[in-house]
Structure formats: C-alpha cells, structure tokens
C-alpha positions as CSV (number, residue, x, y, z in Angstrom):
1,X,-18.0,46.7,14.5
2,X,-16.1,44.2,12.2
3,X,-12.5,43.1,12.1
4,X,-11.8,46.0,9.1
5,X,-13.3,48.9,11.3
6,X,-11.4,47.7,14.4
7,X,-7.9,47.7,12.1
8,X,-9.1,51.0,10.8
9,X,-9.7,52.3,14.3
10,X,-6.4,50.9,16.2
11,X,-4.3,53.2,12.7
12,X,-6.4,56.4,14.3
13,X,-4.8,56.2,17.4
14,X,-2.3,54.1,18.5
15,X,-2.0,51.7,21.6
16,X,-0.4,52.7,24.6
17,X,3.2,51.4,25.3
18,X,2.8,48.1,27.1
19,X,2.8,48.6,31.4
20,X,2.4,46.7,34.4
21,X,1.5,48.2,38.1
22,X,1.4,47.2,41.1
23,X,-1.7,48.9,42.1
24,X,-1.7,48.1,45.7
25,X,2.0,49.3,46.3
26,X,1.5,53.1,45.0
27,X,2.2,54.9,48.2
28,X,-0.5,57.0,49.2
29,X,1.5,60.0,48.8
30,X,1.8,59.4,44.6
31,X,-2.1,59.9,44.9
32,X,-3.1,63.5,43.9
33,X,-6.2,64.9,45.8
34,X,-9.3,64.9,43.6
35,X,-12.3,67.2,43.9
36,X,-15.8,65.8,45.7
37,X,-18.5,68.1,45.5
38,X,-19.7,68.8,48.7
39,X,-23.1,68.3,47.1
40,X,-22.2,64.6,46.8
41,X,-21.5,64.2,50.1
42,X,-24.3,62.3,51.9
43,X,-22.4,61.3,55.2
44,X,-19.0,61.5,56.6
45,X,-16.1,63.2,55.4
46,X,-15.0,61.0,52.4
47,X,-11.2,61.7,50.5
48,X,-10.6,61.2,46.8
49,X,-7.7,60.5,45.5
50,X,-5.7,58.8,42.6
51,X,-3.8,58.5,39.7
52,X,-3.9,58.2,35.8
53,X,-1.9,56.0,34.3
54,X,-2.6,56.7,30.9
55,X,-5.1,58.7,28.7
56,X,-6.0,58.8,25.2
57,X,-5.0,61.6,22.9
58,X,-8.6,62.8,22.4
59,X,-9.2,62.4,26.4
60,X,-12.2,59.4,25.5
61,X,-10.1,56.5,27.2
62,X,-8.8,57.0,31.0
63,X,-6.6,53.8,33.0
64,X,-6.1,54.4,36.7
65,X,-5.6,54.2,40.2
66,X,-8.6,55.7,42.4
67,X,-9.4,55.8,46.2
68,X,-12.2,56.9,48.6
69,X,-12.1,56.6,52.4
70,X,-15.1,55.5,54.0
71,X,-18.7,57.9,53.8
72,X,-21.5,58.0,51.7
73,X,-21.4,59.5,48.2
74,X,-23.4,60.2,45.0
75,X,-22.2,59.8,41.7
76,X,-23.2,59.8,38.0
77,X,-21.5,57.3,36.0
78,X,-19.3,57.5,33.2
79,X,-19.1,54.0,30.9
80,X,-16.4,52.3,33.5
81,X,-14.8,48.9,34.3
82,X,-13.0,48.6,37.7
83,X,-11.3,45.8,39.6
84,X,-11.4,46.4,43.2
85,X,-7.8,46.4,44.9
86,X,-8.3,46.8,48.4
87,X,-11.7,47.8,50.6
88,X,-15.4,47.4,50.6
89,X,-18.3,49.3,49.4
90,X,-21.7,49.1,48.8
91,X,-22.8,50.8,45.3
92,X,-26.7,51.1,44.9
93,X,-27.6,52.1,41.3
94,X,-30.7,53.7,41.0
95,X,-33.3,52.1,39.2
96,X,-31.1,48.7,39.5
97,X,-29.4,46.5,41.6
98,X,-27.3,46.6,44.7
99,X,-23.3,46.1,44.1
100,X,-21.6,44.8,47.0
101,X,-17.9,45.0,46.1
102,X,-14.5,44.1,48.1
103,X,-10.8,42.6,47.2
104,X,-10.9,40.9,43.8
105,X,-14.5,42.1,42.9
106,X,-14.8,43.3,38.9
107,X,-17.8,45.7,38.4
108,X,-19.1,47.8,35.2
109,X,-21.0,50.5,35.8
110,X,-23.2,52.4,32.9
111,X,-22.9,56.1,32.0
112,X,-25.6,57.9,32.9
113,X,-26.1,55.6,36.1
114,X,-27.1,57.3,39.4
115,X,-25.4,55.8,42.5
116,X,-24.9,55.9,45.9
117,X,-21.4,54.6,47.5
118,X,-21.4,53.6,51.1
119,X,-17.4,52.7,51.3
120,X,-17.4,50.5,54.4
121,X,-13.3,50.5,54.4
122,X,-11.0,52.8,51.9
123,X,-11.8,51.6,48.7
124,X,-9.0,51.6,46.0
125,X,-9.6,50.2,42.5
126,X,-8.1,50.2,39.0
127,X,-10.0,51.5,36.3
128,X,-10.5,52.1,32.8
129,X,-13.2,54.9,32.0
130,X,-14.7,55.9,28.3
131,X,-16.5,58.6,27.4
C-alpha cells in the first residue's frame, strides 16, 4: 500500500480518540463473561472474559482486554497481535510452532490458525484483532 492509499484510507474512517489503560488494574468485575463453546473445551473448566476498548465502525478493527483461567482450549484464529499482561500459556498452532508466552511476551497469531491453549496461570492480554 503506498503513502497516497494509506491518506486515502485514514479519510474513510477516522482514528480513534487517543487512550491510555492500565490493563493490569481493570478489576475483574469490569470484565463481561464471554462465551466458550463447550466443544472447545479440551480440559478443565476454563472462564472467558474481557473488555473492548474500542472497535471500528465497520466492526474490522477490535482493541481489548481478554482473560482465560487455566484449562485447555481450541481456537481458530482471527489476524491478532497481543501483549501478554499477566499469566502463562502454552499455544500450539497446528501445523507450526509451539508459543510459550508469559508477562511481557508479544505474539501474532494468523487467521485461519488452529491452536490449542494450555493456560498454566490466568492469562490476561491486550489485543488488537482484524478481520
């Protein structure tokens, strides 16, 4: 894409208003409960929730808070980059490599990718997601 076509795409739709979060302080109870297929359940009794923090007009573009208490999950992928807040988790990607993520850790993950979470520790991250 070249500089004219990024100008021309920013005019579409215009940036969100500038915002700054502590990710780690949202309570708990600011989380809203999010749905896990039983199907996706491999082990345990994992809990999602979270929080978004902005999303686009057209609903392409998602920035948020999202946490998972510890069990084993499956998961297709949507096009996502997420820094790891707090926890630890193993993410096996079919086909690919095996993430081990914690505190600090920054991870893409591919749409379309199958995975497997093993979440050692309640993982929380902060995310942007495009569809």
């Amino acid at each position: 894409m070249s500089t004219s076509d990024h100008a021309a795409a920013a005019a579409a739709e215009p940036a969100p208003a500038s915002f700054a979060v502590s990710v780690p302080d949202v309570p708990d109870s600011e989380l809203e409960a999010e749905d896990l297929d039983p199907d996706q359940i491999v082990s345990g009794e994992p809990v999602v929730t979270g929080k978004v923090l902005w999303e686009s007009a057209d609903g392409r573009q998602v920035r948020g808070i999202w946490q998972i208490t510890p069990g084993v999950v499956t998961d297709v992928e949507a096009n996502e980059l997420f820094v790891v807040v707090s926890g630890r988790a193993t993410i096996e990607v079919e086909g690919g490599g095996t993430l081990e993520v914690g505190p600090g850790s920054a991870c893409v993950l591919r749409e379309g990718d199958k995975t497997t979470w093993t979440v050692h520790e309640t993982l929380r991250k902060a995310y942007h997601i495009s569809y």
